[in-house]
C-alpha positions in Angstrom: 0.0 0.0 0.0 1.0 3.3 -1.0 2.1 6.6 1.5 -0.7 8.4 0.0 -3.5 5.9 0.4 -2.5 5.3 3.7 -2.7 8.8 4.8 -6.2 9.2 3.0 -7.8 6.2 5.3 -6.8 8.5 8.4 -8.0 11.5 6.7 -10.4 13.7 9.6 -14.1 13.7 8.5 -13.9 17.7 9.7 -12.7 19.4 6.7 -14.3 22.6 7.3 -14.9 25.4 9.7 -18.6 24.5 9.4 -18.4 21.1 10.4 -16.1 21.6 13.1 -18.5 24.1 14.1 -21.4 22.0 13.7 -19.8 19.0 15.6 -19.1 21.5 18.7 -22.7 22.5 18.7 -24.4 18.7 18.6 -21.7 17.9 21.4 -23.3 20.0 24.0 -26.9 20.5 22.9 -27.6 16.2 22.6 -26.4 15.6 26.4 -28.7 18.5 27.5 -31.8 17.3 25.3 -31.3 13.5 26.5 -31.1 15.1 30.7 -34.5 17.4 29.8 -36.3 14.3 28.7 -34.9 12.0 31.5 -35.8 14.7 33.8 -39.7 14.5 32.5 -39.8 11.2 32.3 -39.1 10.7 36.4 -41.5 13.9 37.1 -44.0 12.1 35.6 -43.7 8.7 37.4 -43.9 11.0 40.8 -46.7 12.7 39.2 -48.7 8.9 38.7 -47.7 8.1 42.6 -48.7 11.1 43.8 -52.2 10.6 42.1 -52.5 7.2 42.9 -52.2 7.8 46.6 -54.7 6.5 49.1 -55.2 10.0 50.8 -56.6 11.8 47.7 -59.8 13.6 48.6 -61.2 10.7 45.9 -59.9 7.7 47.9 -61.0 9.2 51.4 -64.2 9.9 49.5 -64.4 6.2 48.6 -63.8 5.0 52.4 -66.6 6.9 53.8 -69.4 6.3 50.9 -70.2 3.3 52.9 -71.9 5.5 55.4 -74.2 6.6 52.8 -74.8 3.3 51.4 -76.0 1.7 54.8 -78.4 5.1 55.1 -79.9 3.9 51.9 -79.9 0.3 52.7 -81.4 0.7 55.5 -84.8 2.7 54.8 -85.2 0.1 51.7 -87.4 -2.6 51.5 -84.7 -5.3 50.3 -83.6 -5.1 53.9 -82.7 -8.6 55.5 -85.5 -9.8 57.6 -83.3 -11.3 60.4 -80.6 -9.6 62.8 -76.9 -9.4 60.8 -73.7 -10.7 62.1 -71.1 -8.8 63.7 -68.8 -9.1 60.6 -72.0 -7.7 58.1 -72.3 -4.6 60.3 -68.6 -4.0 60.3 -68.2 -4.2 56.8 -71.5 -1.9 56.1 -71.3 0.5 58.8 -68.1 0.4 61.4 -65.2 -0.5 58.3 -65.9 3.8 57.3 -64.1 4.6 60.7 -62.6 1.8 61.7 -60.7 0.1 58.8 -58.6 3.8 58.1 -58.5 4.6 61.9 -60.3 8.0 60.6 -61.3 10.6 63.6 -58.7 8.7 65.9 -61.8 5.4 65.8 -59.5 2.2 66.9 -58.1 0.0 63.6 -60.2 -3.4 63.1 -57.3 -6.0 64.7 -54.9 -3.0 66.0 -54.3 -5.3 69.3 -52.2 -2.1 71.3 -55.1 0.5 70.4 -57.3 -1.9 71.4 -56.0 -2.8 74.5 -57.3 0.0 77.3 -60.6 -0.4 75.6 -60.8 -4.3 76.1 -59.9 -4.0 79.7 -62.9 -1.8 80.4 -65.2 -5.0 80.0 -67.7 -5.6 77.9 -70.6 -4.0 78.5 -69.0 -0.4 78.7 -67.8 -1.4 75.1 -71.5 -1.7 74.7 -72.3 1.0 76.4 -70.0 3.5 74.2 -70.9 2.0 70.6 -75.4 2.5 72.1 -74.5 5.8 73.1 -71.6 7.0 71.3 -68.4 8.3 72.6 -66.0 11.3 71.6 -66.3 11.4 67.5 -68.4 8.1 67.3 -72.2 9.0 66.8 -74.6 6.4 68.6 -74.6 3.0 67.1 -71.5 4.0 64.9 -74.1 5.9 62.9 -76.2 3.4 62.0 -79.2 4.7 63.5 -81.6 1.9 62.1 -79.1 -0.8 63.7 -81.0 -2.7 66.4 -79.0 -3.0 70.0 -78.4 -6.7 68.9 -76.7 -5.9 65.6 -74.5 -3.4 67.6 -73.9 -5.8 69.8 -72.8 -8.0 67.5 -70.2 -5.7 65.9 -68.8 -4.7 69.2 -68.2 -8.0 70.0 -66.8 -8.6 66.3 -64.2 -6.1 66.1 -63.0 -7.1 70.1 -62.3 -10.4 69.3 -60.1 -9.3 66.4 -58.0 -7.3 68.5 -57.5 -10.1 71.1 -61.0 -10.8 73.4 -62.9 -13.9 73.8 -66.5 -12.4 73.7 -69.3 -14.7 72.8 -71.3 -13.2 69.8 -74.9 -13.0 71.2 -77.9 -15.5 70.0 -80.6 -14.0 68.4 -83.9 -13.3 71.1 -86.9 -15.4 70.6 -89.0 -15.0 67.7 -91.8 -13.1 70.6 -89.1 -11.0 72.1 -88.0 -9.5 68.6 -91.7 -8.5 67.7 -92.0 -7.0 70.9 -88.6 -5.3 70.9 -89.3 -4.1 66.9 -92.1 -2.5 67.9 -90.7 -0.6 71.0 -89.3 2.3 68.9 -92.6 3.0 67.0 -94.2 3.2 70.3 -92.0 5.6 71.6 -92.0 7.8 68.5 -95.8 8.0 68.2 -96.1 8.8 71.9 -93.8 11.8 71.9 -95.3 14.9 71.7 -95.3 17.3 69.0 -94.2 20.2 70.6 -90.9 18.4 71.5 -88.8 19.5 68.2 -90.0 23.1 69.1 -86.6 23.6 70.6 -83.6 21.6 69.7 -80.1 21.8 70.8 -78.4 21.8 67.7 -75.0 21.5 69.6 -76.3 17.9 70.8 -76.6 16.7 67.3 -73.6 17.8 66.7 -71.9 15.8 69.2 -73.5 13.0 68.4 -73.7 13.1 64.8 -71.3 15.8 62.7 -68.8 15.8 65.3 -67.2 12.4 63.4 -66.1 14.2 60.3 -66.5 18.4 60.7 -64.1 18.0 64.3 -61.4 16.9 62.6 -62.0 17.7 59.0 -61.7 14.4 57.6 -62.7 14.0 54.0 -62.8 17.3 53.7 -65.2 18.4 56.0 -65.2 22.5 57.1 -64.3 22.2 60.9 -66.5 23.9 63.4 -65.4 27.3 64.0 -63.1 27.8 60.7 -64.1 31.2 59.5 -62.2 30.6 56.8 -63.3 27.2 55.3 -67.0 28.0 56.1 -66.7 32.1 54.7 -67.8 30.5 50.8 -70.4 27.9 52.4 -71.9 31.0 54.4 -72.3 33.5 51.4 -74.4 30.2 49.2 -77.0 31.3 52.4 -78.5 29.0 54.6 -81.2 27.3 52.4 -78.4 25.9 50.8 -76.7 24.8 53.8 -79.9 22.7 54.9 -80.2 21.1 51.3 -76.7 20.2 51.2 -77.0 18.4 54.9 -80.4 16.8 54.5 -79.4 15.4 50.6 -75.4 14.8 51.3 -72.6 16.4 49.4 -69.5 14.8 48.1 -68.6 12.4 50.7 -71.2 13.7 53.0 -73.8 11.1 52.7 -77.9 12.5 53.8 -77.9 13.9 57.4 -74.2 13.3 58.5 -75.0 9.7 58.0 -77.8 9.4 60.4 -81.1 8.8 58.4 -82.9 8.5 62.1 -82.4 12.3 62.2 -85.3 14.7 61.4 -85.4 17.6 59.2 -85.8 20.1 62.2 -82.6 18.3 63.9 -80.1 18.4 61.2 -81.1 22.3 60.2 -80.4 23.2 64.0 -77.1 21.3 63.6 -76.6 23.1 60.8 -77.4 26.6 62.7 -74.7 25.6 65.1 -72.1 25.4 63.4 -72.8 28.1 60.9 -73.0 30.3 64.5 -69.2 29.1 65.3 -68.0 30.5 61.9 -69.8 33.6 61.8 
């Protein structure tokens, strides 16, 4: 092989000012374009995670429809005809607090939260899920459950955390007529005058408390001016549709379908007084 064909196999490519030019130019600007799309690529991944996360207003949206589902289920005729189990109540009415540990409720099979509450015995258990206790509304907000079904659902979410309660038997087929009928007895001999003046804090303990104390779900909290300035200004008929048909994850009346219309408009006054 020749001198001259030797040189001309190691010849440069760059034979002009252009190209060397050229050549500098595509050495910086690729690396950059290759870090910008690297760089959009990860934001967007976070961006998925970040949407996908189980405290969205969506997802804690989708814990609490429950509530509304059992205020529903309830008033309907397709209603079972017998008591339900410990584990059916759970899942329809206690899982909205208890399977998220929302408004500081104790976690279904949380053994050290548990604990304090399982040495108090049984029947104050029962006592606190009748009459409610702190954010928990009476019967977990199940106002249709009967004291058996309640029962049963205490003593279901106990024994996951560690107790050895029996679940109570169903009462003789007598018994239940007579115990069915007790609270249509009571409501028809209450006078009429009695909703003349209600305390709409009381339903608010026992009721709202559960969600607008806390602001879980994205509920105002009693006495924020700020988060309940826009609600004031739609005026107060608004407010009353909005808590007697549910909003967003607000199912009808807070959740408690026992409530009359007078009751939930005077909770409603109440806590529309704390933000004004």
């Amino acid at each position: 092989m020749s001198q001259n064909a030797h040189d001309a196999g190691h010849e440069s490519l760059i034979k002009t000012p252009k190209q060397l030019i050229i050549t500098v130019v595509l050495a910086f600007v690729v690396p950059i374009l290759l870090i910008v799309m690297i760089s959009q690529f990860v934001a967007n991944i976070r961006s998925v995670d970040m949407s996908s996360s189980a405290m969205t207003p969506n997802a804690v949206a989708k814990r609490l429809k429950p509530v509304a589902d059992v205020a529903f289920a309830e008033s309907g005729a397709s209603a079972p005809a017998g008591p339900r189990s410990g584990e059916d109540v759970y899942n329809s009415v206690c899982s909205a607090c208890h399977a998220s540990g929302a408004a500081g409720a104790p976690k279904l099979g949380d053994e050290g939260a548990w604990a304090a509450r399982l040495k108090q015995g049984e029947q104050a258990l029962l006592a606190s899920a009748l009459k409610g206790k702190g954010a928990m509304p009476p019967r977990g907000g199940g106002a249709n459950l009967s004291d058996l079904e309640v029962e049963r659902a205490m003593v279901y979410m106990a024994n996951k955390a560690g107790a050895k309660f029996n679940e109570p038997a169903a009462p003789a087929p007598e018994k239940a007529a007579v115990a069915a009928a007790a609270p249509e007895t009571a409501a028809a001999a209450a006078p009429a005058s009695a909703s003349d003046k209600i305390d709409g804090k009381k339903i608010y303990d026992t009721t709202c408390m559960a969600c607008h104390a806390t602001g879980v779900a994205g509920a105002p909290k009693a006495g924020d001016k700020a988060a309940w300035a826009p609600r004031l200004k739609t005026g107060m008929n608004a407010l009353y549709a909005n808590a007697l048909k549910g909003k967003g994850a607000m199912p009808p009346k807070g959740g408690n379908a026992a409530l009359a219309d007078a009751e939930v408009k005077a909770a409603v006054d109440y806590l529309a007084g704390l933000a004004k």
